[in-house]
Each structure stands twice: as C-alpha cells, then as structure tokens.
C-alpha positions as CSV (number, residue, x, y, z in Angstrom):
1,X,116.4,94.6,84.5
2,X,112.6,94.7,83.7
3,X,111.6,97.0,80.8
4,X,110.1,100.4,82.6
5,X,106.8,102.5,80.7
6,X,107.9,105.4,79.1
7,X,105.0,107.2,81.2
8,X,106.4,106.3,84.1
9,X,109.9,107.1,82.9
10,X,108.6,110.6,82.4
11,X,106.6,110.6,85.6
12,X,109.8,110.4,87.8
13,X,111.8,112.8,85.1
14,X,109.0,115.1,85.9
15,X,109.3,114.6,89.9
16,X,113.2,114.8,89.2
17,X,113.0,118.4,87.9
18,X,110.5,119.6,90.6
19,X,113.0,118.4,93.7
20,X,116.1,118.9,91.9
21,X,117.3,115.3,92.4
22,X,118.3,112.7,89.8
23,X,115.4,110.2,88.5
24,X,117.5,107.3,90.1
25,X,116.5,108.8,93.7
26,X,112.8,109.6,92.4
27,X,113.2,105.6,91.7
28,X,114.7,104.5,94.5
29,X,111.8,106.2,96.7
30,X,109.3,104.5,95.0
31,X,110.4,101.2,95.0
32,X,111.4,101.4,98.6
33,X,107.8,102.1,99.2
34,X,106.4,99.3,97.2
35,X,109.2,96.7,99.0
36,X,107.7,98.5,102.0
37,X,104.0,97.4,101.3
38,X,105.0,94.0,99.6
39,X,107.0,92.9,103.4
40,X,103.9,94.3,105.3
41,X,102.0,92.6,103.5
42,X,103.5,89.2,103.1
43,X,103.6,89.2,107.3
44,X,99.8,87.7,107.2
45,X,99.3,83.9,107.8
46,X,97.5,82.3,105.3
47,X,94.2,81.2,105.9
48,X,93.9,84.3,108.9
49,X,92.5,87.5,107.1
50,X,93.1,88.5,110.6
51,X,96.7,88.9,110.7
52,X,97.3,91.2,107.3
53,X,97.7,94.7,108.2
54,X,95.9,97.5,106.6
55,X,98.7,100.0,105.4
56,X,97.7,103.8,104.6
57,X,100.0,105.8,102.2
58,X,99.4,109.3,102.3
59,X,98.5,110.5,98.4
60,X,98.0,107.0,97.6
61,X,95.8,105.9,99.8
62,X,94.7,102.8,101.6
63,X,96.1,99.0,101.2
64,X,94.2,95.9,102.7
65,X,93.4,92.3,102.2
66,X,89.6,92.5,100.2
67,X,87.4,90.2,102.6
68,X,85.7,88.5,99.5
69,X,88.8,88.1,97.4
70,X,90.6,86.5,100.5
71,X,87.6,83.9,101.0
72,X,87.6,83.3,97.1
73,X,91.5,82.9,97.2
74,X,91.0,80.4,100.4
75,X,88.3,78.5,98.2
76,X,90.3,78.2,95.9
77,X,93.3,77.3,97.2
78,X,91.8,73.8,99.3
C-alpha cells in the first residue's frame, strides 16, 4: 500500500465525523472519483486532442487535455 499524507489522513477523518461514516468510505469515494477521471481520460487517442473528454467535477472543478502541453507532449514523443 502507498504511504498516505498525514493531511490528507486528517482531511477524510475530518469529512468522516461531519457524515458520520468511517474514513475507509470517505476513501473509497475519493478514489472512485479519481479511477473515474483516470478511465475518462485514458479513452483519448493519442495524437487526437480531439477525442479526450473534458470532465467537470462539481467543487473541484474542470479537467481537460491543455492544448499546448498536448502539442509539446506530441513533439516530444516523435
């Protein structure tokens, strides 16, 4: 198992006690909406900025493909 911060430790205690559920479910959530994001994400075609989806998470906002860091990744990658 990877080593987890203490702030974040404390973050999901502190989530935990405000819904009255265990920090294992607090942990679970999250990393079912990372997993979430990751799959979305890794349905693009390479080479075809096109085909990544722009995924919006409400309170933590927006995730896309960067239209220069794509082209500098592609550079870079030939």
């Amino acid at each position: 198992m990877r080593i987890i911060q203490r702030e974040l430790l404390r973050k999901w205690e502190e989530i935990a006690n405000k819904y009255e559920v265990s920090p294992e479910v607090v942990r679970n959530i999250e990393t079912s909406i990372w997993k979430f994001v990751r799959n979305e994400m890794s349905k693009g075609v390479k080479g075809k900025l096109d085909t990544f989806k722009t995924i919006y998470l409400r309170y933590l906002g927006t995730f896309y493909v960067h239209k220069g860091k794509f082209k500098h990744m592609n550079k870079n990658g030939e």
